[in-house]
C-alpha positions as CSV (number, residue, x, y, z in Angstrom):
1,X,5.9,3.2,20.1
2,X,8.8,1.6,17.8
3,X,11.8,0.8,19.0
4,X,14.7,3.6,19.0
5,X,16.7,0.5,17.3
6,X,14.7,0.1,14.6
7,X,15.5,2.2,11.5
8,X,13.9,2.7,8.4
9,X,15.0,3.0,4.9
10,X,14.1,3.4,1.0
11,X,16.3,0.6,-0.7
12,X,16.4,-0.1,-4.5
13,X,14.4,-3.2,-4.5
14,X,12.8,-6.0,-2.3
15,X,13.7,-9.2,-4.0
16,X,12.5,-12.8,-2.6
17,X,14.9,-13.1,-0.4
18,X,14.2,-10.3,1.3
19,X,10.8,-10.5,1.1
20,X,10.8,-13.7,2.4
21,X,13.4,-12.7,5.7
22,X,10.0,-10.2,6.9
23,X,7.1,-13.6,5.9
24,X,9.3,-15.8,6.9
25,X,9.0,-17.8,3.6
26,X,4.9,-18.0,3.9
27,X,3.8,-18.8,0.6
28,X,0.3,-16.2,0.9
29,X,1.1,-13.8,3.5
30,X,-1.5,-11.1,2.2
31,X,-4.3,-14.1,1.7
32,X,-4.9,-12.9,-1.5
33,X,-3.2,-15.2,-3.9
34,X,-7.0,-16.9,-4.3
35,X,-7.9,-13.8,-5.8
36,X,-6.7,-14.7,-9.1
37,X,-5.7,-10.9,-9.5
38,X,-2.5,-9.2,-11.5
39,X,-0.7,-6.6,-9.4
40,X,1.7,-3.7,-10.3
41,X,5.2,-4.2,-9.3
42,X,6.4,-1.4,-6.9
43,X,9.6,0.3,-7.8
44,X,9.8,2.0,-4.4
45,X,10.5,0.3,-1.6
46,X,11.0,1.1,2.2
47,X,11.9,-1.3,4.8
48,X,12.3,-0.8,8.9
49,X,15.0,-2.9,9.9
50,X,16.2,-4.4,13.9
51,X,19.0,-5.9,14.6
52,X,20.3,-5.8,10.9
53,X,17.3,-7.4,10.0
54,X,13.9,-6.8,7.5
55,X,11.1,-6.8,10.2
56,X,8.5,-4.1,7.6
57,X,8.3,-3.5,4.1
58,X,5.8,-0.9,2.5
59,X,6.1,-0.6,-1.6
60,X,4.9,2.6,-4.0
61,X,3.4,3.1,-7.5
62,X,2.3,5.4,-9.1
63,X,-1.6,4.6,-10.2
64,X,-3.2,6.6,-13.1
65,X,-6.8,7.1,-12.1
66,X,-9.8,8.4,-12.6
67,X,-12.6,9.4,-9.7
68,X,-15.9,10.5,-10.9
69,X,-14.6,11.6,-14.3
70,X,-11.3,13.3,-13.0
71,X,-7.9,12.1,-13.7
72,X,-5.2,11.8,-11.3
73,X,-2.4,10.2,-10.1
74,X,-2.0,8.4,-7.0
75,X,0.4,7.1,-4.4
76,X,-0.2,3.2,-4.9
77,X,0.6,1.4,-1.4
78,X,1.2,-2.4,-1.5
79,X,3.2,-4.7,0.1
80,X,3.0,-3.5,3.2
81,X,3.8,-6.2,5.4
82,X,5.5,-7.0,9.3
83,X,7.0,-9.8,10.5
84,X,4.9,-12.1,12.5
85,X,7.1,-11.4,15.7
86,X,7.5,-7.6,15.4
87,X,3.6,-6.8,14.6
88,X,2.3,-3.9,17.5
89,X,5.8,-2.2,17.6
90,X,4.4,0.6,14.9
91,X,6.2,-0.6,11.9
92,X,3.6,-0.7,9.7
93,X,2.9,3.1,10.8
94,X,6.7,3.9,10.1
95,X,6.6,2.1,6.5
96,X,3.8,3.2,5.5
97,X,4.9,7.0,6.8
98,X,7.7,7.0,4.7
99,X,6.2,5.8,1.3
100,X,3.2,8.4,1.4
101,X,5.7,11.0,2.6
102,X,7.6,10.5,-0.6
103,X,4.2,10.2,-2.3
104,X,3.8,13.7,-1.1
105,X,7.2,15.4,-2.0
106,X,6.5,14.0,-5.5
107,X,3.4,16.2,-5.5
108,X,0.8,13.5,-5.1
109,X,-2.6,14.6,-3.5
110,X,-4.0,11.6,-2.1
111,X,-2.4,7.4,-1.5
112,X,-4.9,4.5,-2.2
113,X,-4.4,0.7,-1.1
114,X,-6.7,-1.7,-1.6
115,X,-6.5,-4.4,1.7
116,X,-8.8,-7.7,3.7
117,X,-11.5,-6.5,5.4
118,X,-9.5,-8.0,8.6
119,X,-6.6,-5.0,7.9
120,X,-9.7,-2.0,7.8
121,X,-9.1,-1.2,11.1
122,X,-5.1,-1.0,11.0
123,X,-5.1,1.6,8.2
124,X,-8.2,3.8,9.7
125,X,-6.2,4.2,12.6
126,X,-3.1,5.3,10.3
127,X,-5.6,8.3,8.9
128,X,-6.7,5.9,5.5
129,X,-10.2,6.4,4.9
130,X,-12.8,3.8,3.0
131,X,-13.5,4.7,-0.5
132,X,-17.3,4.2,-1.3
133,X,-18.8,2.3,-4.2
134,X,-17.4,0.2,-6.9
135,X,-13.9,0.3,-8.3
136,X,-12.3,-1.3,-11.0
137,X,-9.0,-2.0,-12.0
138,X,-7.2,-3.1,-14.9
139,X,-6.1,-6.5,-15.3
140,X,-4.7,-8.3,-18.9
141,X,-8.0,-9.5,-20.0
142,X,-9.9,-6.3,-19.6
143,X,-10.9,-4.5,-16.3
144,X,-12.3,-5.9,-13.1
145,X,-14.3,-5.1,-9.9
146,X,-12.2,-5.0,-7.2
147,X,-12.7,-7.6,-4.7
148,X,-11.5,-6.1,-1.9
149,X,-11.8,-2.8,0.0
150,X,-10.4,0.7,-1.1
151,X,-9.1,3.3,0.8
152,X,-7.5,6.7,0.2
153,X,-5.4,9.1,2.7
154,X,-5.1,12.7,1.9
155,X,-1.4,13.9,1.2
156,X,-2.0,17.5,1.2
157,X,-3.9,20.2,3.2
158,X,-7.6,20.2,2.0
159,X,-7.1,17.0,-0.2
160,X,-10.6,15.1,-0.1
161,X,-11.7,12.2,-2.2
162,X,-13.7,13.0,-5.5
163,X,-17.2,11.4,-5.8
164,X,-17.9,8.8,-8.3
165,X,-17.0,6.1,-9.2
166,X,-13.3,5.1,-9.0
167,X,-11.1,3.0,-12.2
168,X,-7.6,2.5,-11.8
169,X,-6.0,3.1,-15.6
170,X,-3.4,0.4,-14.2
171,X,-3.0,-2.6,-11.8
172,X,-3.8,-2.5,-8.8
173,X,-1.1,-2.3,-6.0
């Protein structure tokens, strides 16, 4: 259960230095840089703070896809990250909460993330689900498999995945 002292909060935009007061300066905290991948740059942004001070960070896109030959758009989570001291407090749950949540006022019907197989477990306990099957994403030279796992969370009553296969018409988050 967090902390009563911790709040959280949409602000206008992360920036290194603030990103780098929740890592603590690491230089790959999500252990993808060896990846070789582009990402999309999140204009929304919500942070849990203690103390006066960044401990969580969650960031939101929007992500143009298509499932099984539907279009749609998305809730893109990425960034989400804690501060090595403040992990099992619940701040990932509370970033995370508030990005989908404003996924879902701005009518979205499901969030995907892409994530380690090490951080499967953390978002299947949050309600995200593994997406089956190959997905690909776009990247400047064309698009790409996606190295990494997929998942989705439903943001409205009755929302389930499509079947097929999955292409992000963007980067991924």
């Amino acid at each position: 259960m967090p902390d009563p002292a911790i709040t959280v909060e949409r602000i206008p935009e992360l920036g290194p230095e603030r990103f780098a007061e929740i890592t603590g300066g690491l230089d790959d905290p999500f252990e993808t840089d060896g990846l070789g991948l582009q990402w999309a740059e999140k204009p929304v942004h919500y942070v849990a703070r203690a103390e006066g001070r960044l401990v969580a960070h969650a960031g939101l896109v929007d992500v143009p896809l298509t499932v099984g030959g539907e279009d749609h758009v998305a809730g893109g989570l990425g960034t989400v990250i804690v501060a090595a001291g403040m992990r099992g407090r619940g701040l990932a749950r509370l970033v995370v909460g508030a990005a989908m949540d404003h996924a879902r006022v701005e009518g979205k019907d499901f969030g995907i993330l892409f994530c380690l197989e090490s951080r499967v477990g953390l978002y299947a306990r949050l309600g995200w689900t593994l997406v089956d099957g190959e997905v690909t994403a776009r990247q400047s030279d064309g698009d790409v498999v996606m190295p990494i796992r997929t998942m989705w969370i439903g943001l409205r009553d009755g929302a389930s995945w499509p079947a097929g296969p999955v292409r992000l018409r963007s980067l991924p988050m």
